[in-house]
N, C-alpha and C positions, 0 to 999 in steps of 0.2 A: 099363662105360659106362652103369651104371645109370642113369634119369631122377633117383633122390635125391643131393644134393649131400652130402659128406662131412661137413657142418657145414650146417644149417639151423635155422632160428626160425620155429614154428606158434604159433598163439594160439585160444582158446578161448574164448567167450563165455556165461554160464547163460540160464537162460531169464527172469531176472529185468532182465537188460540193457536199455536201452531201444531199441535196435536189433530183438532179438530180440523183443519186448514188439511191435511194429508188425507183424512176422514172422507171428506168431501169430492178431494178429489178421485181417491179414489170408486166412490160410489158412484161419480157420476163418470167416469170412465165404464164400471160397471154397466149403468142405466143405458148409456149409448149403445154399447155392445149387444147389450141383449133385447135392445128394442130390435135392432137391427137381425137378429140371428139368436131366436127366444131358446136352442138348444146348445148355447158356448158353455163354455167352463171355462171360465174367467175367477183369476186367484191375483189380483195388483196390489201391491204394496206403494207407499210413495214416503218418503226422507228428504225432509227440506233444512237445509241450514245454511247461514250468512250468504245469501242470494243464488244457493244451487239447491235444483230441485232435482229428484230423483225419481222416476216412474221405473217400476220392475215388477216382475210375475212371470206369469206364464199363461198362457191362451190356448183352448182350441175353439175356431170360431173362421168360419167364413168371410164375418165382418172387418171392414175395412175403416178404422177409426184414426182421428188426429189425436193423439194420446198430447200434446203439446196443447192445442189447441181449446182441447177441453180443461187442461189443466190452468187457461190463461183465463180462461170464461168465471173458475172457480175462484181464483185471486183477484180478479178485479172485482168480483161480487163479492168479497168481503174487505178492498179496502188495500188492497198489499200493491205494493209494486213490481214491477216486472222483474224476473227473476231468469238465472240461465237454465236451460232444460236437458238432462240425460234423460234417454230413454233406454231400458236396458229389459227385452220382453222376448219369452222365449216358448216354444211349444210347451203344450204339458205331457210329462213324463209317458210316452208310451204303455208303461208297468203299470201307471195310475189310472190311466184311461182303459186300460183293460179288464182291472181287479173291479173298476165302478163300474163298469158300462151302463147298461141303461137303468138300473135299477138297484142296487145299493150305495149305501151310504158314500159320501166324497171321502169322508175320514172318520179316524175315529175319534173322539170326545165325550166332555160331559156336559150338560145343557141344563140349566133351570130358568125355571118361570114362576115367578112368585106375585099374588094378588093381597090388597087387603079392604076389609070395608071401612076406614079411617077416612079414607077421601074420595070425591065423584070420581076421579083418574084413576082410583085403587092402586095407589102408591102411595108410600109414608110421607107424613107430613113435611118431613125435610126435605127432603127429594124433591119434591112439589115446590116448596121456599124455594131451592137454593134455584132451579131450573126458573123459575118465576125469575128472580134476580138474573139472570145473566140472560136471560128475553129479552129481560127490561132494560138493560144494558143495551143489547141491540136495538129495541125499537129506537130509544133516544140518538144512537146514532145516525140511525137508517133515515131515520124520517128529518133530523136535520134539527132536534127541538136543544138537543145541546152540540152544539157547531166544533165545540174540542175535544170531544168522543172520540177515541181511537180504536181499530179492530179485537186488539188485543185483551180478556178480561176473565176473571175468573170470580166467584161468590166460595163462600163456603159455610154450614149453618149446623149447630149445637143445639139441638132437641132435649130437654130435660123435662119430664113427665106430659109430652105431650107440646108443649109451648118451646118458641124460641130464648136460647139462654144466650146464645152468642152469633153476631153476622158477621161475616167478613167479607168485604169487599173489595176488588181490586179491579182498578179500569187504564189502561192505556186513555195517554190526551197530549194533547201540543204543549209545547214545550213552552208558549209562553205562557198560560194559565197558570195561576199559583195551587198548589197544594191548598192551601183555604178555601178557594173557589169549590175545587173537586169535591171538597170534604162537603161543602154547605150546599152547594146543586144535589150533588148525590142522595143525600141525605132527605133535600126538600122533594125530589121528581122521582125518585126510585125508592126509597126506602120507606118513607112515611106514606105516601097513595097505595103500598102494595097488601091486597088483601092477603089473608092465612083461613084457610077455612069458612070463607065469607065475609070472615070478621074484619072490618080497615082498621089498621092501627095498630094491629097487634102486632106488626115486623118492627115498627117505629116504639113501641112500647120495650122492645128486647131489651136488656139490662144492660151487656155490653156489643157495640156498635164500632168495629172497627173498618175505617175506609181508607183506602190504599196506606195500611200501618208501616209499609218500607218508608214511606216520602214519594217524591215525584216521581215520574214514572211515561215517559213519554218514550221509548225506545221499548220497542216490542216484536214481536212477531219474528220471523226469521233473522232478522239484524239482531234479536236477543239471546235467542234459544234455539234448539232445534225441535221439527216437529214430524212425528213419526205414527203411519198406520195403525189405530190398535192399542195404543198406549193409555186409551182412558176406558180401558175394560168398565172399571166400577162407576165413572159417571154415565156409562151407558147403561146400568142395570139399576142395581137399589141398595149404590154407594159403599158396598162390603159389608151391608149391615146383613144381607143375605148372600149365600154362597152365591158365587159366580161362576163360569163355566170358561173353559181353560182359552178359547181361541177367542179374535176377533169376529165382531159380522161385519167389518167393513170390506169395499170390495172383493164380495165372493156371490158368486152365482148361488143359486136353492141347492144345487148336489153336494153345496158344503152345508151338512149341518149345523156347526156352530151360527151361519144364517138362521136357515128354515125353522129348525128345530129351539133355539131360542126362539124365537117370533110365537112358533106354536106351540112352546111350554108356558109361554106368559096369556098367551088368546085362552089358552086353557083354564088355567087360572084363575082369570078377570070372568071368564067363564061358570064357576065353579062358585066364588064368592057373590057374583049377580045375581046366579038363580037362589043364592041362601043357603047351600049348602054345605058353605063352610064361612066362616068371619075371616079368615084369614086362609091360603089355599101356598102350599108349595110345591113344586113337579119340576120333577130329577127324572134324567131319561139320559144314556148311554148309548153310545155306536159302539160297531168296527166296523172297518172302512169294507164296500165291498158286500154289505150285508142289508139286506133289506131292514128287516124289522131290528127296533132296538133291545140291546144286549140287556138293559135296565129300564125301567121303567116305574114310578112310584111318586106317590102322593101323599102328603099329610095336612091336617087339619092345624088352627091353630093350640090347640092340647096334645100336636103331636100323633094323632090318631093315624091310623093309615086308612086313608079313602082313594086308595089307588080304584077302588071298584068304582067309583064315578068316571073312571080314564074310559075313554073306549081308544084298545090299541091299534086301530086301523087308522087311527088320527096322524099317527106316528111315525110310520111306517114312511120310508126315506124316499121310495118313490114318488109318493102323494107328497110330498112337501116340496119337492121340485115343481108340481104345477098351481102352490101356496102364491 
């Protein structure tokens, strides 16, 4: 009765994606702030498309930050070029700062944290594949071993009783490389060296192997697509194959739950399944905003059991996860 379906599809996104690229920015707009002023409440959104980027939210926070500045640090570290900057950041809600104050929830949500003992990470094996691949994507461009690598790329991976049944891979690269090229480097330097479970070969073994299946693919990133805070819920979690929890964690301080509160539904978890007692562990926990301790809270095993009584509910508890 595992939570994993005998047959499922995860996906994968680099850090050059334009989803991912908003992601970034705004955590590390996040990271500034609250290095600078460890009790803000910082909630930043960012919207990038065909060379305008868009920083918004709301702040309460002492801190005096280059919201531009950090946002330029985060695109040249993956590769983009320069792009024009709105900044559009406004206090937070009065009403909201009041209902929260020092001690309940930022909002209200739902949050899971899910472990399994299938791999050292305690995450499905595809999950692990696909995130592997689109690494490996990065390292080969980072480090300069394949020179027409571009920021842009996504993996995606079909698990059928355990093993890979299908990969797919998609890469951003210069325009003068052929499609042949992509196919046969990718295939030689990412695909066939990547282990699965220890085991080498078993990625390159997969039945079917599809690499960049559009055709070429050299225009990417904001000149292609738009990219938007939050939007890869399920590659930040365990890819839909387990429930996910309604808000982003990207740029929000610890008084937002959907942060803290995933982070400590899955440490729990990982928790739970390490010490043995459970093979498989899932932990569902509930806010309202405003309220210390959670409205829900609950645990099952992988038969389903309920071992909420392994939870200790002071774990939870919204104040304590602000100092997480």
């Amino acid at each position: 009765m595992s939570f994993i379906p005998s047959v499922y599809t995860v996906e994968s996104v680099t850090k050059g994606h334009p989803d991912r690229v908003c992601d970034q920015i705004a955590d590390r707009i996040l990271k500034e702030i609250t290095d600078l002023d460890p009790t803000a409440r910082v909630a930043v959104e960012v919207f990038g498309c065909k060379g305008v980027l868009t920083i918004g939210g709301e702040l309460t926070t002492s801190a005096n930050v280059d919201f531009e500045g950090l946002a330029r640090e985060v695109l040249e570290s993956v590769g983009y070029d320069p792009v024009e900057m709105r900044v559009h950041i406004i206090s937070q809600s009065p009403e909201i700062a009041q209902a929260v104050g020092a001690q309940g929830a930022g909002d209200q949500g739902i949050m899971y944290g899910y472990a399994t003992d299938e791999s050292p990470s305690f995450m499905p094996v595809g999950v692990d594949l696909s995130r592997a691949l689109t690494a490996g994507l990065e390292r080969l461009r980072e480090s300069g071993e394949i020179v027409w690598l571009r920021s842009d790329g996504k993996s995606q991976v079909t698990i059928r009783g355990g093993m890979p049944e299908v990969i797919v891979v998609s890469a951003q690269h210069d325009a003068v490389v052929s499609l042949e090229e992509v196919r046969a480097t990718l295939m030689d330097k990412l695909i066939s060296p990547l282990p699965k479970g220890g085991l080498r070969g078993v990625a390159s073994a997969c039945p079917s192997i599809f690499i960049n299946p559009a055709g070429s693919w050299s225009t990417g990133g904001f000149n292609a697509d738009s990219g938007l805070t939050g939007r890869k819920l399920a590659v930040d979690g365990y890819g839909g194959i387990i429930p996910g929890g309604g808000g982003s964690t990207h740029g929000k301080d610890n008084s937002k739950v959907d942060r803290s509160a995933t982070a400590k539904a899955r440490e729990i978890a990982v928790d739970i399944v390490h010490r043995g007692l459970a093979r498989e562990c899932l932990v569902s926990v509930a806010y309202a905003i405003g309220i210390d301790e959670p409205v829900m809270l609950h645990a099952l095993n992988e038969r389903r059991e309920d071992i909420t009584n392994h939870l200790d509910p002071n774990m939870f508890l919204a104040s304590r996860l602000r100092s997480s």
